[in-house]
DOZA-119665 format. One record per residue (C-alpha): residue number from 1; residue in three letters; y, x, z. Coordinates in nm, 3 decimals. Example, Ala and Ser with C-alpha at 12.3 -4.5 7.8 and 13.67 -1.06 7.14 Angstrom:
(1; 'Ala'; (-0.450; 1.230; 0.780))
(2; 'Ser'; (-0.106; 1.367; 0.714))
END
This chain:
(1; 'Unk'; (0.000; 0.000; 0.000))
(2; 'Unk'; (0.225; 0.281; 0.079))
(3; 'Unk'; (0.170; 0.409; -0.287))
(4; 'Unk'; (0.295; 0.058; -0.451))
(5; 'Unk'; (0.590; 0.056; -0.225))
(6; 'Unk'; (0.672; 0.414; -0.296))
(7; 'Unk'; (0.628; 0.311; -0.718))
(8; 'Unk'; (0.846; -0.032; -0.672))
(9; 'Unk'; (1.077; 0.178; -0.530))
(10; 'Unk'; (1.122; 0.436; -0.753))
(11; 'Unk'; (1.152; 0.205; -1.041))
(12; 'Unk'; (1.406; -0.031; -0.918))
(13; 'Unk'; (1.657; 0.272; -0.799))
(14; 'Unk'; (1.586; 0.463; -1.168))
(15; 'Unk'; (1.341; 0.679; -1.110))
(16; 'Unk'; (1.055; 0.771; -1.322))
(17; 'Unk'; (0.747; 0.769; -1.181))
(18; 'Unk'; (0.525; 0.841; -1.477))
(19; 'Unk'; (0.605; 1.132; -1.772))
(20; 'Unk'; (0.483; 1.210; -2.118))
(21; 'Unk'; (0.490; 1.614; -2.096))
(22; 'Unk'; (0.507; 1.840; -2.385))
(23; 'Unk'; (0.819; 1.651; -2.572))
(24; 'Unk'; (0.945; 1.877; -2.865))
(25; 'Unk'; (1.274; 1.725; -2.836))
(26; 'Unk'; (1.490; 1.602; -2.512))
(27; 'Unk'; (1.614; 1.259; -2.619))
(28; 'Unk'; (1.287; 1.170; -2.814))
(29; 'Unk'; (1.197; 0.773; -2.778))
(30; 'Unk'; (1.033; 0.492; -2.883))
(31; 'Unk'; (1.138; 0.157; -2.977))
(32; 'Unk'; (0.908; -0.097; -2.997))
(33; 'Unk'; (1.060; -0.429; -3.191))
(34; 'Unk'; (0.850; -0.789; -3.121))
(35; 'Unk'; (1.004; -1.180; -3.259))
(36; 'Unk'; (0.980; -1.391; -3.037))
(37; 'Unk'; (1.005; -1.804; -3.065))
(38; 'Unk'; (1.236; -1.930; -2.888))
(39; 'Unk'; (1.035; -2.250; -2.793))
(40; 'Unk'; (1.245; -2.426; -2.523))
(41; 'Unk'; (1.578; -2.401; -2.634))
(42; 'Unk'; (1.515; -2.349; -2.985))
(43; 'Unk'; (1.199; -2.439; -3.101))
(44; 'Unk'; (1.254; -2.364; -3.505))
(45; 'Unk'; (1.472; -2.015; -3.439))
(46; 'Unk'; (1.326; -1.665; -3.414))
(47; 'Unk'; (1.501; -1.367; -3.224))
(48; 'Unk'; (1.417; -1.017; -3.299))
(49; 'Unk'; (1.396; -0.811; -3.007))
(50; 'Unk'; (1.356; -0.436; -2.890))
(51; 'Unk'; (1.223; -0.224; -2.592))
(52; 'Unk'; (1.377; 0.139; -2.581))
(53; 'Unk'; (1.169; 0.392; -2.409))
(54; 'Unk'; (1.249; 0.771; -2.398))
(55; 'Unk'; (0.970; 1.053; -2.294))
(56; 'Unk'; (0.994; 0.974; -1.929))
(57; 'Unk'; (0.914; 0.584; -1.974))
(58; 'Unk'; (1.314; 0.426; -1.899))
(59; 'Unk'; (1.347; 0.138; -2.071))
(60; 'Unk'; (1.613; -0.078; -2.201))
(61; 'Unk'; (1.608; -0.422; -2.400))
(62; 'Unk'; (1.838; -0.511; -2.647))
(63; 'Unk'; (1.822; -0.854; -2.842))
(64; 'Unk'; (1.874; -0.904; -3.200))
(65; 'Unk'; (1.962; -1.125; -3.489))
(66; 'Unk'; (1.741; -1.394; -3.626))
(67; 'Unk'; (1.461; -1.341; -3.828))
(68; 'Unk'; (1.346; -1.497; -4.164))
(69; 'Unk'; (1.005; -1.682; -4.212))
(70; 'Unk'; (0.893; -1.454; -4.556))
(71; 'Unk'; (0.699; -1.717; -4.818))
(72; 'Unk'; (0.482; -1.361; -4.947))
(73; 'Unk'; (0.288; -1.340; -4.603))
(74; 'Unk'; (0.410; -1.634; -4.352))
(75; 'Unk'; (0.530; -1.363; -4.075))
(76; 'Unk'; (0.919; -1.368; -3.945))
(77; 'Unk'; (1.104; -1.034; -4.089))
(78; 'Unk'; (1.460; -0.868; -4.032))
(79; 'Unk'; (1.723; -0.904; -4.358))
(80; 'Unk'; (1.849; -0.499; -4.393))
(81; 'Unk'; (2.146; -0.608; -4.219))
(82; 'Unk'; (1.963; -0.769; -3.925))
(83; 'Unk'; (1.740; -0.487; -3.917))
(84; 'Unk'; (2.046; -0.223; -3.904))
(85; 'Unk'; (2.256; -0.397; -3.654))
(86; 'Unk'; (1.925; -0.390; -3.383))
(87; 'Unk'; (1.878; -0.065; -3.440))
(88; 'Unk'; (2.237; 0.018; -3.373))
(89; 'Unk'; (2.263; -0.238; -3.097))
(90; 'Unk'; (1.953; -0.047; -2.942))
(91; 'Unk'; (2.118; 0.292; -2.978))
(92; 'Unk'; (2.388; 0.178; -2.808))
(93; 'Unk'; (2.227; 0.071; -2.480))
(94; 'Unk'; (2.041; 0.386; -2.485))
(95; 'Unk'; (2.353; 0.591; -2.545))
(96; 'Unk'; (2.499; 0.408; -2.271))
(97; 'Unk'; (2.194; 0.413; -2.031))
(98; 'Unk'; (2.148; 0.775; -2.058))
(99; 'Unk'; (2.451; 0.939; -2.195))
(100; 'Unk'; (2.351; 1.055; -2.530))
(101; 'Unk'; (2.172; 0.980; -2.854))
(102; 'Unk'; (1.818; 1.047; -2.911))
(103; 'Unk'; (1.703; 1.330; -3.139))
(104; 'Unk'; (1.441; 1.121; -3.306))
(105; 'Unk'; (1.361; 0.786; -3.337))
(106; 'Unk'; (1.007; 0.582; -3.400))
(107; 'Unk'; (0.970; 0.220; -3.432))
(108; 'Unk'; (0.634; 0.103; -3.337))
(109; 'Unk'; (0.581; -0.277; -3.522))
(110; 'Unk'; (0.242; -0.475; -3.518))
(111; 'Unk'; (0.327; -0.620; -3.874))
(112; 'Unk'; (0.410; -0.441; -4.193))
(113; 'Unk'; (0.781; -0.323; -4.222))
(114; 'Unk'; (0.938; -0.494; -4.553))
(115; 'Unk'; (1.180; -0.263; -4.752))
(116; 'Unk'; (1.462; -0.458; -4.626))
(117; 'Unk'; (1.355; -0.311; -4.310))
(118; 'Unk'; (1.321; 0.029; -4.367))
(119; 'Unk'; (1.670; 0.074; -4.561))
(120; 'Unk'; (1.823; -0.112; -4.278))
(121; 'Unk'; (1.656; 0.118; -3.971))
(122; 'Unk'; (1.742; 0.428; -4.193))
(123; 'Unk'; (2.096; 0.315; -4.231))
(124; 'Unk'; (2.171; 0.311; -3.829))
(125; 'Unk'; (1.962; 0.637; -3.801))
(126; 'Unk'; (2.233; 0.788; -4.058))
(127; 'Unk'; (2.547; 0.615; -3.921))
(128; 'Unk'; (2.455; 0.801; -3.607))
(129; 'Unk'; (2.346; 1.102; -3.777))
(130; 'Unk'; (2.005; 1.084; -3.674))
(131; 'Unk'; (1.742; 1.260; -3.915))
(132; 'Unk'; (1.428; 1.228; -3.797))
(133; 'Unk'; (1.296; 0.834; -3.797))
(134; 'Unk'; (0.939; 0.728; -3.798))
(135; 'Unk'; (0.794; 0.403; -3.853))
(136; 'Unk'; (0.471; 0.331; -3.778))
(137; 'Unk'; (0.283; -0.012; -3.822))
(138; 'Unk'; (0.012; -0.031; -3.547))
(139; 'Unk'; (-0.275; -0.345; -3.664))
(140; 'Unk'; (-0.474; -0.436; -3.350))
(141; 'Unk'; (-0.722; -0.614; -3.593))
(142; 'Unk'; (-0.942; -0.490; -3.864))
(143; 'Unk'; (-0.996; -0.157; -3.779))
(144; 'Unk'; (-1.308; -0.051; -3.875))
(145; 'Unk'; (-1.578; 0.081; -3.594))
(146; 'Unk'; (-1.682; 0.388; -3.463))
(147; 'Unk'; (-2.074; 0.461; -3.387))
(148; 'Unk'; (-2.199; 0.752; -3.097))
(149; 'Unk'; (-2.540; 0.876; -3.064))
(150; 'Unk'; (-2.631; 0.765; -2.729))
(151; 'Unk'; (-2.542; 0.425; -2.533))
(152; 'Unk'; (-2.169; 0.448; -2.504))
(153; 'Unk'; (-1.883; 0.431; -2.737))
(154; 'Unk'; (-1.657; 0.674; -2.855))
(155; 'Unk'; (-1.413; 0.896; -2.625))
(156; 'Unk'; (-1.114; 0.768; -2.557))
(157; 'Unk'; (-0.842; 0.977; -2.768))
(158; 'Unk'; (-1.081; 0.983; -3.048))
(159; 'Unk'; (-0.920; 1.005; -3.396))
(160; 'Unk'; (-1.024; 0.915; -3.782))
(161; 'Unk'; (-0.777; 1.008; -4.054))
(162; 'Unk'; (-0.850; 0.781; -4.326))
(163; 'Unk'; (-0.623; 0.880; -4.549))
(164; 'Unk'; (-0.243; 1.052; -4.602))
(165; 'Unk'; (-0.035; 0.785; -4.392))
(166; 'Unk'; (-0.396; 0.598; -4.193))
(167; 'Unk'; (-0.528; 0.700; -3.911))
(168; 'Unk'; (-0.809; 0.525; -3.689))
(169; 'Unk'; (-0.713; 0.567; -3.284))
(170; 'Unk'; (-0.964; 0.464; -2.974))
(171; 'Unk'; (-0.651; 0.427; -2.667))
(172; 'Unk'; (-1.004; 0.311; -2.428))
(173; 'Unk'; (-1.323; 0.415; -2.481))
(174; 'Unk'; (-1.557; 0.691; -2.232))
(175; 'Unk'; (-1.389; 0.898; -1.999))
(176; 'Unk'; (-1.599; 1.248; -1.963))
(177; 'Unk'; (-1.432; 1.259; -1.580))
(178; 'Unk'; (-1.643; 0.927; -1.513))
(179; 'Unk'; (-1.948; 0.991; -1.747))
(180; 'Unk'; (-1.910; 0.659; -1.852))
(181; 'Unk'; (-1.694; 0.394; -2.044))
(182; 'Unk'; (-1.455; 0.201; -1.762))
(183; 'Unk'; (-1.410; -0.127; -1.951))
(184; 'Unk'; (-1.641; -0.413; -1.984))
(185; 'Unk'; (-1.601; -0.485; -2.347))
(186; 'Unk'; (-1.719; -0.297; -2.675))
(187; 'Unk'; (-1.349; -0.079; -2.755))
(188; 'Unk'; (-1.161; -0.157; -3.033))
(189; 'Unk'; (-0.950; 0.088; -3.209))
(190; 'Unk'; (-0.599; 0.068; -3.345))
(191; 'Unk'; (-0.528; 0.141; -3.734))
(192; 'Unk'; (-0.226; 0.318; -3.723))
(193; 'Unk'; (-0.028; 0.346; -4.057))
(194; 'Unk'; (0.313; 0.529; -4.125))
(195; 'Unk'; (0.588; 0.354; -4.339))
(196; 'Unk'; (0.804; 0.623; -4.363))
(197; 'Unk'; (0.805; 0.938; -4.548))
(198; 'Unk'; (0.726; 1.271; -4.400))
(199; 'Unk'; (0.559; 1.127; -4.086))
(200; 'Unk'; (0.203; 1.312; -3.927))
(201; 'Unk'; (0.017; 1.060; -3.804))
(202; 'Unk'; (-0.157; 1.302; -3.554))
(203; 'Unk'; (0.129; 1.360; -3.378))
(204; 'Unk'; (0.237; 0.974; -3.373))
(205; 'Unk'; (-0.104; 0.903; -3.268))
(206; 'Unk'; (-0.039; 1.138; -2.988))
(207; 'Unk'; (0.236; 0.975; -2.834))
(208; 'Unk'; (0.067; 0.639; -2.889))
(209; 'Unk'; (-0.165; 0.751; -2.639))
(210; 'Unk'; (0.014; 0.892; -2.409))
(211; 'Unk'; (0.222; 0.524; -2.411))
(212; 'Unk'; (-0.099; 0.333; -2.346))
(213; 'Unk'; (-0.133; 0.512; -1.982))
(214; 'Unk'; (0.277; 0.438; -1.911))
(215; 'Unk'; (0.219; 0.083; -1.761))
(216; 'Unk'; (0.388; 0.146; -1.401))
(217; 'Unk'; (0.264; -0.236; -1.308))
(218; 'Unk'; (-0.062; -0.183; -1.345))
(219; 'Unk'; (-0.340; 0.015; -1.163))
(220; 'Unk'; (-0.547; 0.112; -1.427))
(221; 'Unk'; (-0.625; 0.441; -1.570))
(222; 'Unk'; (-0.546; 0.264; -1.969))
(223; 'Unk'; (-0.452; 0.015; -2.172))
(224; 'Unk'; (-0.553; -0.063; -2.528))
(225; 'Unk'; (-0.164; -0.133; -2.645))
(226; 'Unk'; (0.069; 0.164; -2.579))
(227; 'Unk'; (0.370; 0.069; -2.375))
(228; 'Unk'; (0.610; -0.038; -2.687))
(229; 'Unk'; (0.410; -0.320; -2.752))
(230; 'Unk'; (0.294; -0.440; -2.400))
(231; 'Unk'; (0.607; -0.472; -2.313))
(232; 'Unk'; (0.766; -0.662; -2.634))
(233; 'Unk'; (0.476; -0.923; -2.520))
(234; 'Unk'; (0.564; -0.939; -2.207))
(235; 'Unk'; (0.962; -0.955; -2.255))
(236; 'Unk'; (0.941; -1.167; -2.558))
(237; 'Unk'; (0.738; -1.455; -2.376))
(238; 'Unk'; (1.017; -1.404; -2.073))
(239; 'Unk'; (1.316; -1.409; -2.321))
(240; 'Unk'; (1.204; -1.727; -2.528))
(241; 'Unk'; (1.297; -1.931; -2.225))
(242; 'Unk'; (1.640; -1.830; -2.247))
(243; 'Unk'; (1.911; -1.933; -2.454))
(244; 'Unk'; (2.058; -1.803; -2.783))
(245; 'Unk'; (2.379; -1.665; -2.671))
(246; 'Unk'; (2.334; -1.633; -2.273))
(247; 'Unk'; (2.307; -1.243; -2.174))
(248; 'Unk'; (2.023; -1.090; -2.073))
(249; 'Unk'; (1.945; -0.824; -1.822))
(250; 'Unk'; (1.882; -0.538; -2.026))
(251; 'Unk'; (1.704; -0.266; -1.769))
(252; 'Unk'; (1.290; -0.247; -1.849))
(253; 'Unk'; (1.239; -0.296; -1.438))
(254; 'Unk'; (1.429; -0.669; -1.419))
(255; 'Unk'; (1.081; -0.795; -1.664))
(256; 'Unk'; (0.810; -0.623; -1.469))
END
């Protein structure tokens, strides 16, 4: 007990109790972007939204413009201009949070980024002359599966490059520290795929799993979903309860 009250406090007065070590660059974050349906106020409108996270897990949420149902693949997408003014909305909290701009940026999405899209996230990244921007589409479904000889499944960290811009990642699977697999379902691994030039997947697969073991509310050693996304789920079924123009608290701690 002493341990959660020693966490709660450390997140709610700023602190960072959890690190991802080995950063190339001070400033690096994520941003993880989720729509969310805004079903009591507005049942027919869609809000864009994004988490920012830096290297040592602080987090900030920004909310954006509405988003358009596409006819091509029935999923709600960002116009460019949408997608340019939440990225620079974004930047702005973090700037403001932390006291400087980021030296990279990566945008973690769980549907495919439309052209639109990408102009409009490389746009912000150049109006605040950021040069290094990765975007990264992470499918939770219809990866394909990995087989071990023996009874359990693969190690967790396990990776498959499929091909220039795919690569297969296991965030759970067996643990050689417990000589076993600590989950009670079969693991299923993410299909990572970069939408921007120039990007190694290795190395984004690398911080994806460092992300999936940056929960602070929860006690267990992994999650399947790195921290971007857990926490657009989380926040995005918190925010949809809340009007179109009322402000929001934007500090990762006030929706844990």
């Amino acid at each position: 007990m002493e341990d959660v009250n020693e966490l709660v406090q450390k997140v709610f007065s700023g602190l960072s109790p959890l690190v991802i070590e080995d950063v190339a660059d001070e400033g690096e974050r994520i941003v993880a972007r989720s729509v969310t349906t805004e079903c009591e106020t507005e049942p027919l409108i869609r809000h864009s939204l994004a988490q920012v996270f830096n290297e040592r897990g602080d987090g900030a949420v920004v909310r954006g413009g509405t988003a358009q149902i596409s006819k091509n693949d029935r999923q709600p997408h960002l116009t460019l201009s949408d997608a340019r003014q939440l990225l620079l909305d974004a930047l702005a909290e973090y700037r403001t949070t932390h006291g400087h701009q980021p030296a990279r940026i990566v945008v973690h999405k769980t549907s495919n980024f439309t052209q639109g899209k990408i102009d409009g996230f490389h746009e912000a990244a150049d109006m605040r002359d950021i040069d290094h921007v990765d975007m990264l589409w992470i499918q939770r479904r219809g990866a394909p599966y990995l087989y071990r000889t023996g009874q359990l499944p693969p190690l967790r960290g396990t990776t498959v490059r499929l091909d220039a811009r795919s690569m297969l990642l296991y965030t759970r699977g067996s643990v050689p520290h417990f000589r076993t697999y600590p989950g009670m379902y079969i693991p299923q691994p993410l299909l990572i795929r970069a939408a921007s030039q120039g990007t190694d997947p290795l190395a984004a697969s690398t911080d994806i799993l460092a992300l999936s073991k940056m929960n602070w509310n929860n006690a267990q050693l992994d999650e399947r979903d790195p921290l971007t996304l857990r926490t657009a789920y989380r926040v995005g079924s918190i925010l949809k309860h809340v009007p179109t123009n009322a402000r929001i608290a934007t500090r990762y701690a006030c929706y844990m």
